[in-house]
N, C-alpha and C positions, 0 to 999 in steps of 0.2 A: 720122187713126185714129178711129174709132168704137167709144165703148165701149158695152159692154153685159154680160148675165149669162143663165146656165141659168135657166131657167125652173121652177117648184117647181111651179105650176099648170098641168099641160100642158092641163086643158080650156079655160083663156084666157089664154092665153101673151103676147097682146098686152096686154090690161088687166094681165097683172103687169109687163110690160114699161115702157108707161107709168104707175105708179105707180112704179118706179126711176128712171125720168126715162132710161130707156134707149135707144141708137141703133140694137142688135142683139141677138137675142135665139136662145139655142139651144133648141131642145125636139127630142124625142123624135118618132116616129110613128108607135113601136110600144112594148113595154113592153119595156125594155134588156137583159130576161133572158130572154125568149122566143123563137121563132122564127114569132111571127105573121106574118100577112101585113099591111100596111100598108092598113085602111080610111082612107075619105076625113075629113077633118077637118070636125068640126061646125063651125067658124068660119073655115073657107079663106075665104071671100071676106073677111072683114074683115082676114084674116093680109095678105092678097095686096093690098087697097085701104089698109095702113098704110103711114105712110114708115120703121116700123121695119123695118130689117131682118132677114134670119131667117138661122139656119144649123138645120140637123138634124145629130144625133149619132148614129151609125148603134147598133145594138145590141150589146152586149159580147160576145155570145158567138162573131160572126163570126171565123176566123181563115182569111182565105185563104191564107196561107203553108201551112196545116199539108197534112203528107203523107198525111194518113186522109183517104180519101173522103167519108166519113160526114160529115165536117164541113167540109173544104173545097167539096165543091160545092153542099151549102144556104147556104154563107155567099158563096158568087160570088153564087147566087139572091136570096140575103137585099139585098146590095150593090144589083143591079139595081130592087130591088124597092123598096127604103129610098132610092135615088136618084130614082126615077120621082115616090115619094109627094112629094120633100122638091121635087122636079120645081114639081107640082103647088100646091105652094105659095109660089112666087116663093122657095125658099131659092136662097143663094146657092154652096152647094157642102154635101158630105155626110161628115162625119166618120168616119173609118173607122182604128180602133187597127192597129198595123203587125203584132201576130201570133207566134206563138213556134212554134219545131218543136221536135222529141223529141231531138236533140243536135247538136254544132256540125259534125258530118259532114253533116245534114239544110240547113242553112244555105242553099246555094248551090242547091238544090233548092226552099227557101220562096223565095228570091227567082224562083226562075224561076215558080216557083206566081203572082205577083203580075205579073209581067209578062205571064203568060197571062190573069190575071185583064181586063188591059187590052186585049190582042191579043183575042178573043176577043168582045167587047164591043164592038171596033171596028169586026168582022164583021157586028155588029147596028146600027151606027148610032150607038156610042159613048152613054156615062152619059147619064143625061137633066142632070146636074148636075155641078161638077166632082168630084174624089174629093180630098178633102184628108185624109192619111195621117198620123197624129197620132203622134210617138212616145215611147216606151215606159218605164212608173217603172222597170222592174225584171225580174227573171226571167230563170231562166237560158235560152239560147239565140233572143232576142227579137231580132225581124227588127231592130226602129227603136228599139232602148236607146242605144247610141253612136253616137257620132255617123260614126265608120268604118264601121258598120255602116249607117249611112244613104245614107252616099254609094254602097255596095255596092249598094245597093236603088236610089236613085237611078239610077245607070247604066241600071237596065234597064226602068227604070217611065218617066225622068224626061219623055223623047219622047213620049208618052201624054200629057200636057198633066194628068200627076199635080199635086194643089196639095197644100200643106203646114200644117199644122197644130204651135205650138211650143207646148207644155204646160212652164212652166217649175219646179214641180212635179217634173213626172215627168224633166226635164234632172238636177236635180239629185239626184234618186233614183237614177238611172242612173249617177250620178257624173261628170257634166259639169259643170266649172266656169262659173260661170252668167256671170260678165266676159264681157265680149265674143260672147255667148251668138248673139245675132243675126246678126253678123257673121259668124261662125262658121256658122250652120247655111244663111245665104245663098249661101257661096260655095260651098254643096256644093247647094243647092238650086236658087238661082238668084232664089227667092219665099217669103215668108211669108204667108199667105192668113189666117190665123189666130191667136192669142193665146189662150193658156187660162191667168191668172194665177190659180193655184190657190196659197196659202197655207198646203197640207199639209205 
């Protein structure tokens, strides 16, 4: 296991890295509230010639589950676009929050929104990176809060070579008991790509 942390400098994400004494390091490649497009990194080649490693965190406002156009298909774009950049810089997959719909009738509809999201993507040649799907503190009708809920999502993502991201954190906001927590999200996943030991 390689530890590491988010990055607070995203203009030199590797120099905050190695002053952590860090093995992997998340940063951003757009600003987390926006819906920029992903320019090139003034420090890609130094990112890319470290041996630290890198992950990117896609931008918060993406929800591909959701059933409004308006915001599901900038956020399939934003996906593509936020994989391509994190692409670009030797990361090793693209963090992407699991998403909420408007009620739990919508449910079975966001999951199929995310299965499209892959299907679709595969037509092009599939992510530039893997998609590792992080899930969810809270909210009501949230694709990736429980963990029944995950394996619901699983089913239909999981063949897509979906990776997973456990924010434990957010397990337990969700009211997942955190014992056995790994164990638990493995047999519904299969893989852990990711750790976000957040102390909220």
């Amino acid at each position: 296991m390689r530890i590491g942390a988010h990055v607070r400098d995203e203009s030199d994400p590797i120099g905050f890295g190695e002053k952590l004494g860090a093995e992997v390091v998340q940063l951003f490649v757009v600003d987390p509230q926006s819906w920029d497009k992903p320019q090139p990194h003034p420090r890609a080649a130094e990112i890319l010639a470290s041996p630290i490693d890198v992950v990117v965190h896609s931008s918060y406002q993406i929800n591909v589950a959701s059933l409004n156009n308006r915001l599901r298909m900038p956020s399939r774009n934003a996906v593509a676009q936020q994989a391509k950049a994190a692409a670009d810089l030797g990361a090793f997959g693209l963090v992407v929050h699991g998403g909420h719909v408007r009620s739990d009738a919508e449910l079975d509809t966001g999951i199929d929104n995310w299965r499209k999201l892959f299907e679709r993507q595969q037509d092009k040649g599939g992510f530039a990176v893997p998609i590792l799907i992080e899930n969810t503190a809270g909210g009501n009708h949230a694709m990736a809060r429980h963990f029944d809920s995950i394996a619901r999502l699983w089913d239909a993502v999981g063949d897509y070579g979906a990776g997973f991201c456990l924010d434990t954190c957010h397990a337990w906001a969700g009211g997942e008991e955190l014992v056995g927590v790994v164990e638990r999200i493995k047999a519904i996943t299969g893989r852990i790509d990711l750790v976000h030991l957040n102390s909220s």
